[in-house]
C-alpha positions as CSV (number, residue, x, y, z in Angstrom):
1,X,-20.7,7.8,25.1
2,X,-22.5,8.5,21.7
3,X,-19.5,8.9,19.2
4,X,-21.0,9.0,16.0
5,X,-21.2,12.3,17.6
6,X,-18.3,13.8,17.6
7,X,-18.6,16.6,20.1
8,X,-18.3,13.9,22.6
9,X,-14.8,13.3,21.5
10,X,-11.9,14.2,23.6
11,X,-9.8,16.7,22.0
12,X,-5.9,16.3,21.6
13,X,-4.9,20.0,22.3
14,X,-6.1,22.1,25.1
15,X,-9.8,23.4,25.6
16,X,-8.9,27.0,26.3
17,X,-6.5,27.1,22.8
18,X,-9.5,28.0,20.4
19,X,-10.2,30.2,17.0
20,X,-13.6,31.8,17.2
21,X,-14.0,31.9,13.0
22,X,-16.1,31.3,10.2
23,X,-15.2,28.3,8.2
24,X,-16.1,27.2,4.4
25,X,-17.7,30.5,3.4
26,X,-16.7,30.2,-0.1
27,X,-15.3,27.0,-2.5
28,X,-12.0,28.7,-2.0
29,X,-11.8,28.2,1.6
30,X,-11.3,24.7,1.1
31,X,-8.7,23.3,-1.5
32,X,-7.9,19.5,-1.7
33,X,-4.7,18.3,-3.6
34,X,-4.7,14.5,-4.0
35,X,-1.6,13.1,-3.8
36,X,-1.6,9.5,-5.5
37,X,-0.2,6.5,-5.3
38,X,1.4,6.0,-8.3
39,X,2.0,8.0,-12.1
40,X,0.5,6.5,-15.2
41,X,2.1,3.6,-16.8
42,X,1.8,5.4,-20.1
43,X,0.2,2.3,-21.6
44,X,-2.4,0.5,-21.3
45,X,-6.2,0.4,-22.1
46,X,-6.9,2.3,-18.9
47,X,-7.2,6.9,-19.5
48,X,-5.9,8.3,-16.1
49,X,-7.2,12.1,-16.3
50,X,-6.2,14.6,-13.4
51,X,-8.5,17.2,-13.2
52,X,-9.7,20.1,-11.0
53,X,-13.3,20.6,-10.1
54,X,-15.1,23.4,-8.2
55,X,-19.1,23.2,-6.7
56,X,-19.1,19.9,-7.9
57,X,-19.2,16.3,-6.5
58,X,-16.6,13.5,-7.8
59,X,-19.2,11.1,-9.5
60,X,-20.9,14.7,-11.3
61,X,-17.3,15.3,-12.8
62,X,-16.6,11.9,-13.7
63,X,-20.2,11.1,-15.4
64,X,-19.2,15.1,-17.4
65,X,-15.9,13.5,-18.3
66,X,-17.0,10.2,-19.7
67,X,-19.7,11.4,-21.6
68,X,-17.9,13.7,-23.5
69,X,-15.1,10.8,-24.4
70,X,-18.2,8.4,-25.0
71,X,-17.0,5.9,-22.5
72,X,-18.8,4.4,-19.7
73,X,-19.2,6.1,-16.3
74,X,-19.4,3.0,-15.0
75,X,-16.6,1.3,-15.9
76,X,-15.1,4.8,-14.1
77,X,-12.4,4.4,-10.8
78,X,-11.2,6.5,-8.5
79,X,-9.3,6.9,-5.4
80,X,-11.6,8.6,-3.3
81,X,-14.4,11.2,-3.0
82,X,-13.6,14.8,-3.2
83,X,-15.8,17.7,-1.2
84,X,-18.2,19.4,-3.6
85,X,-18.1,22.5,-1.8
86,X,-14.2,22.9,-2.6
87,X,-11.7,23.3,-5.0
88,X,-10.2,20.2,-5.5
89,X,-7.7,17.7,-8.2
90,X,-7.4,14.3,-7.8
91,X,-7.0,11.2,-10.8
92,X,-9.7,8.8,-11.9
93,X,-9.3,6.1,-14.3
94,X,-11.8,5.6,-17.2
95,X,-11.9,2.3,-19.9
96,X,-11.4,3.9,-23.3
97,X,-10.8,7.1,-24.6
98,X,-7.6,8.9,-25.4
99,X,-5.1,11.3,-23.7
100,X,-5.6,13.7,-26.4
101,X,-9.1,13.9,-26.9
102,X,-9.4,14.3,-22.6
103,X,-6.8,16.8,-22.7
104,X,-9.1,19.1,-24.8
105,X,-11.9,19.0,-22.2
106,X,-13.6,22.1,-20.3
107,X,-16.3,22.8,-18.5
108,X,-17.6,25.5,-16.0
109,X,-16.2,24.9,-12.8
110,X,-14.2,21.4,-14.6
111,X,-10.8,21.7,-16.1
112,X,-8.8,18.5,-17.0
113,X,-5.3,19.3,-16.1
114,X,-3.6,15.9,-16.8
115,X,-4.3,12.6,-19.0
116,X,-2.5,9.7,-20.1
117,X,-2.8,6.1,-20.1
118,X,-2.5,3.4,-17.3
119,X,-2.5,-0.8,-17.3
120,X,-5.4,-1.0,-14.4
121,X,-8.2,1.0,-12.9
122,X,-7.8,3.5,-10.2
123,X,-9.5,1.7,-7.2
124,X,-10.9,3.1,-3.7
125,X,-7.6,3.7,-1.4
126,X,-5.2,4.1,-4.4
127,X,-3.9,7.3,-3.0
128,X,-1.0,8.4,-0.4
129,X,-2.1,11.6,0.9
130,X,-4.4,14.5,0.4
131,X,-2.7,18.4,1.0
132,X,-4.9,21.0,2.3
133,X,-5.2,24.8,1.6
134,X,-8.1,26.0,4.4
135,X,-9.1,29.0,5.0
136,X,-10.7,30.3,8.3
137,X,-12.4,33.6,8.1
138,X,-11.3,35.5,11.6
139,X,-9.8,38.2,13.5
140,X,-6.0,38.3,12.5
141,X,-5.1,38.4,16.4
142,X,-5.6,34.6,16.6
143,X,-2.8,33.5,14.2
144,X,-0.6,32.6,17.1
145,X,-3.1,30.6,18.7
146,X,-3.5,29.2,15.2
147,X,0.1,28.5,15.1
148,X,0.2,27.0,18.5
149,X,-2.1,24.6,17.9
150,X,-1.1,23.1,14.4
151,X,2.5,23.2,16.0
152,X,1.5,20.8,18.5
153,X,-0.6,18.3,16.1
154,X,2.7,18.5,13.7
155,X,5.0,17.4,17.1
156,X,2.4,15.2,19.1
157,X,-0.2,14.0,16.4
158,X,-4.2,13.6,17.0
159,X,-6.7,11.0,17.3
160,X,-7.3,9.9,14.2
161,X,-11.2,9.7,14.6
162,X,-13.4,9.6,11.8
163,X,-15.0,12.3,11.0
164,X,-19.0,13.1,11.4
165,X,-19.7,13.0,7.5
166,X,-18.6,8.9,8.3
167,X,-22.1,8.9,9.9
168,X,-24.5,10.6,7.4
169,X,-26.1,13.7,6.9
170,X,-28.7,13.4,9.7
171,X,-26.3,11.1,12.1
172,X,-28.9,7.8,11.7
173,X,-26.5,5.1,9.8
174,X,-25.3,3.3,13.0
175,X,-28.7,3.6,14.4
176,X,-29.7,2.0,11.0
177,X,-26.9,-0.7,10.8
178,X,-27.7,-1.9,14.0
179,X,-31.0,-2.4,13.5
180,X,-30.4,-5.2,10.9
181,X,-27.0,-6.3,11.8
182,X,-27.9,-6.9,15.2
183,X,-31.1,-6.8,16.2
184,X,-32.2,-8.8,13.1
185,X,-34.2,-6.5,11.1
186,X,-34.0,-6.7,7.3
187,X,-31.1,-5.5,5.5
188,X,-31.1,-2.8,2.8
189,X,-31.5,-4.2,-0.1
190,X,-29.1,-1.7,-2.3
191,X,-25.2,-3.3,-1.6
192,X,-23.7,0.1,-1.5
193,X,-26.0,0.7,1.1
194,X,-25.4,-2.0,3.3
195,X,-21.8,-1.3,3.0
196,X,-22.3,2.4,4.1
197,X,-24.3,1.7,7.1
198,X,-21.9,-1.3,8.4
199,X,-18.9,0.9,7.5
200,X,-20.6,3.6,10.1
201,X,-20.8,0.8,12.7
202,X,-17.4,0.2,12.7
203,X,-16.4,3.6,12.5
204,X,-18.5,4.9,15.6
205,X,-16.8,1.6,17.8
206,X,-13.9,2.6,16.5
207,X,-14.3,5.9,17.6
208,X,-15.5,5.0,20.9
209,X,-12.1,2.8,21.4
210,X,-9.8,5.6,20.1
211,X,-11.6,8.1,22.7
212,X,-11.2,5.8,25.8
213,X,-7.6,5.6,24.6
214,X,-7.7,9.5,24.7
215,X,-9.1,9.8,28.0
216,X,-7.0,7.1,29.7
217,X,-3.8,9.6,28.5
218,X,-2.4,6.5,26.4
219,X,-2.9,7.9,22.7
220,X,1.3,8.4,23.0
221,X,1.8,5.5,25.0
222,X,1.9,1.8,24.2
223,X,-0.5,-0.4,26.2
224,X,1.1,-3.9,26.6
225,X,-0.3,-5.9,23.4
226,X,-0.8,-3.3,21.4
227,X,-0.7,-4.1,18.1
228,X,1.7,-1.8,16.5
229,X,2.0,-0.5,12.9
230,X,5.1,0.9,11.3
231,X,4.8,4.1,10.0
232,X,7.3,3.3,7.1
233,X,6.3,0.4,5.5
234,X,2.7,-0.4,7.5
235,X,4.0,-3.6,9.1
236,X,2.1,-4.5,12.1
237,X,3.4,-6.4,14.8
238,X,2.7,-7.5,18.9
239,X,4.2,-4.8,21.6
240,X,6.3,-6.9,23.7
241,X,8.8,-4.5,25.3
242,X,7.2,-1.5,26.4
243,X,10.6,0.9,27.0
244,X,11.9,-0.1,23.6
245,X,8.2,0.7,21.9
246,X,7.5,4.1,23.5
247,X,11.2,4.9,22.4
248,X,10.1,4.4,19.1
249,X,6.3,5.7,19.2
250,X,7.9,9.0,20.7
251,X,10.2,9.4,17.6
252,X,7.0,8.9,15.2
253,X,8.4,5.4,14.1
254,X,5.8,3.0,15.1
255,X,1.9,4.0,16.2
256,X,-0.8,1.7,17.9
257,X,-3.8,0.5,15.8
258,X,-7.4,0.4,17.1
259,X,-10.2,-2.4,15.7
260,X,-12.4,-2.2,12.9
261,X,-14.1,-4.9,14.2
262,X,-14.7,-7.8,12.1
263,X,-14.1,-11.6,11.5
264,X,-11.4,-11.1,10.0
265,X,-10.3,-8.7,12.1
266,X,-6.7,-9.3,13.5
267,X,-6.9,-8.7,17.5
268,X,-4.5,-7.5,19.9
269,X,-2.7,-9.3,22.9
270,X,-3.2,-8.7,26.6
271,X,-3.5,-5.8,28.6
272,X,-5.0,-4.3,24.6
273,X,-7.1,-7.4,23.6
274,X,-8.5,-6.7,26.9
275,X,-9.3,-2.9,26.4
276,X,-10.7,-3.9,22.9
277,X,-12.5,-6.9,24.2
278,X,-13.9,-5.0,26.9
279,X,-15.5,-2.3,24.5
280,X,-17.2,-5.1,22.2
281,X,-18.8,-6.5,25.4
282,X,-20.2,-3.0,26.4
283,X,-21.9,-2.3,23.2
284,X,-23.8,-6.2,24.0
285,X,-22.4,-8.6,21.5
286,X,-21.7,-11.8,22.1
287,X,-18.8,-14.2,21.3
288,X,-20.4,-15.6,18.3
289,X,-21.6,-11.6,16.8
290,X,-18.5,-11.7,14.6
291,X,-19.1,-15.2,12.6
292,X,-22.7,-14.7,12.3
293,X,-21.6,-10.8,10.3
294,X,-18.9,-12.4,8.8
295,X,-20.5,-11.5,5.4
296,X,-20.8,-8.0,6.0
297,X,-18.1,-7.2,8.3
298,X,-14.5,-8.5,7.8
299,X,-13.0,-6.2,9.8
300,X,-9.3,-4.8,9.5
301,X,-7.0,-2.1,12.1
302,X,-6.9,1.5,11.5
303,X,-3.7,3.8,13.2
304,X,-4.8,5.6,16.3
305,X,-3.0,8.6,15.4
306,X,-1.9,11.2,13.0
307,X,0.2,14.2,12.5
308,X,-0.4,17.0,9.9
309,X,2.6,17.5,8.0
310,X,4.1,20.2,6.0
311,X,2.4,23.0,7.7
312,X,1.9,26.4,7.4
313,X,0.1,28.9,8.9
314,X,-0.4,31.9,7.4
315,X,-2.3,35.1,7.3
316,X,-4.6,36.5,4.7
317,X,-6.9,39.6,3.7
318,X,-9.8,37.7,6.2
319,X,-7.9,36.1,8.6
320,X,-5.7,32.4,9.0
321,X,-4.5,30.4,6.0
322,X,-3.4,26.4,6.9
323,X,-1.3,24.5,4.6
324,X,-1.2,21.0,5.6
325,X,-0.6,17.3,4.4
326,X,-2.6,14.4,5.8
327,X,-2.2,10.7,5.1
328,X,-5.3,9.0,2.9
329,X,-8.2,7.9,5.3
330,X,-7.7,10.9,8.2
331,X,-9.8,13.7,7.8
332,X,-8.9,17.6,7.6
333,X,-12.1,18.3,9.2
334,X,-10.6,16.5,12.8
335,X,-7.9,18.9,12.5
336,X,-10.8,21.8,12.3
337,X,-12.4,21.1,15.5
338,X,-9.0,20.9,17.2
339,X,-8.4,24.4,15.9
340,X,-12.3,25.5,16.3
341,X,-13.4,23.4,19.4
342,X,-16.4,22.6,17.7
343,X,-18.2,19.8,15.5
344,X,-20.6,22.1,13.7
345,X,-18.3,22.3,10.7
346,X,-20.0,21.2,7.5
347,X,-18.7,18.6,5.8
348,X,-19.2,20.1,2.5
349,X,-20.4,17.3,0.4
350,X,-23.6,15.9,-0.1
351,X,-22.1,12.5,-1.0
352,X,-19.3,12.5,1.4
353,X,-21.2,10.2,3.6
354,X,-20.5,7.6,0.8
355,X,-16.8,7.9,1.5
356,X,-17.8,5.4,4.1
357,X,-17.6,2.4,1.4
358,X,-13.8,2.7,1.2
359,X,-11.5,-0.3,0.9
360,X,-9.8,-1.8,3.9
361,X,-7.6,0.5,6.1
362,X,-4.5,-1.1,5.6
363,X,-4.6,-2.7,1.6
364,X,-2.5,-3.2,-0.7
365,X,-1.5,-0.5,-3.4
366,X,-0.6,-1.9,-7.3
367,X,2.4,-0.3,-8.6
């Protein structure tokens, strides 16, 4: 199975349940919220600003913002990447500047909403959630199919797969990571790059695992050894009784966690190790693949599943409205093709491949 494109994918709701729409038309159709982690301090020597951008990428913004407070873009953090075909908010941090002075700042299609200072930088992952406003241009017949559908993602959840932006603009990055991380060719000398490209690797076997999961009917089932998560505090611990962990899987307390393979990487026991185990050894590596990537790969667990939460569906003048909440690291655009059947959504943001150099999946956030 080729997963790094996505069509291959099994889907989580039923074929036949499909809107027949337009998508992304206009910046409007897609809004982002960011939900963070934590509030500014209100001290410090770090300026968290909270902006809204539209037609713009995240590093355009922040170089805009930095310049104008004479700080250095560089120096610049923030939690993640926002779509540039969008209207989006989110907070960066910056080194200098003050609340005031950023609170005065305006450009077109670039408003600063929020400033004020913080005692560290915003890092990669220092966010909770993201909330959706998306817009699909259609036929106002389909909202109950619409409804339908979101109702049973917000019950059952979806595979959390990664979505096809993971994997580059022209779908070549694990094509390219392999070459040098396994077959020995040279690596890319730019570090962000060799990041990106063994970020996609992981992603697409990761992908892979999550869609055999899929297929085998176990995404809402434990497997014996799965290696659980809690879905309150992220805990993750060895399935052992299988009655008392689908008990708690079905009431959205625990979920299973597939590999992001690395050295690092903490594996699962059993009847799981073996699925996962068996999946390394069909893409060819070898026991010793692991060590010998150590440097680029140390590997970490990402939750198999997801469930939107908060949502609406709603109509407008041009067909369905979805309001919708999703935890940091899943992407709204794997809730599209469960409402679209379809892959051939675009991902909106010429840089939103680079989202693919994001911290581990499951880190630690500073208060």
């Amino acid at each position: 199975m080729s997963t790094d494109d996505s069509d291959q994918l099994p889907y989580a709701t039923a074929k036949s349940l499909r809107l027949l729409g337009k998508f992304r038309e206009r910046p409007e159709d897609f809004q982002v919220e960011e939900i963070p982690a934590y509030q500014p301090a209100g001290s410090g020597e770090h300026l968290m600003v909270r902006f809204e951008k539209t037609g713009m990428t995240t590093p355009e913004a922040v170089r805009r913002l930095a310049q104008a407070l004479g700080v250095d873009p560089a120096q610049a953090g923030w939690a993640g990447l926002k779509d540039r075909i969008a209207v989006t908010s989110q907070w960066i941090s910056l080194f200098g500047g003050t609340p005031e002075a950023a609170q005065t700042l305006a450009f077109p299609g670039l408003r600063v909403l929020e400033a004020a200072r913080h005692t560290h930088k915003v890092r990669t992952g220092h966010l909770r959630a993201n909330r959706f406003v998306i817009r699909i241009r259609c036929e106002p017949n389909q909202l109950e199919t619409a409804r339908c559908i979101m109702a049973e993602l917000a019950t059952s959840g979806g595979p959390n797969y990664y979505g096809e932006q993971r994997f580059g603009r022209s779908g070549d990055n694990v094509a390219q990571a392999r070459r040098f991380l396994i077959e020995g060719g040279r690596a890319p000398r730019d570090r962000f790059k060799r990041k990106l490209l063994v970020s996609a690797l992981q992603s697409h076997w990761f992908n892979a695992w999550l869609a055999a999961r899929v297929e085998r009917g176990a995404l809402h089932r434990v497997i014996d050894g799965d290696l659980m998560r809690k879905e309150d505090t992220g805990g993750l611990f060895i399935a052992t009784d299988l009655d008392d962990a689908d008990s708690r899987m079905a009431a959205w307390q625990i979920s299973p966690t597939g590999p992001i393979f690395g050295a690092e990487m903490r594996w699962p026991e059993r009847d799981a190790f073996a699925l996962e185990r068996g999946l390394w050894d069909a893409h060819g590596m070898h026991s010793d693949t692991l060590q010998r990537m150590r440097k680029w790969m140390p590997g970490s667990r990402r939750v198999a599943r997801i469930r939107p939460t908060d949502v609406q569906v709603l109509p407008f003048d041009h067909g369905i409205e979805l309001t919708f909440t999703l935890p940091k690291g899943a992407y709204a655009t794997i809730v599209l093709r469960e409402l679209l059947k379809s892959d051939a959504i675009d991902p909106g943001d010429p840089d939103s491949e680079a989202e693919a150099a994001i911290a581990p999946e499951l880190s630690f956030i500073p208060p």
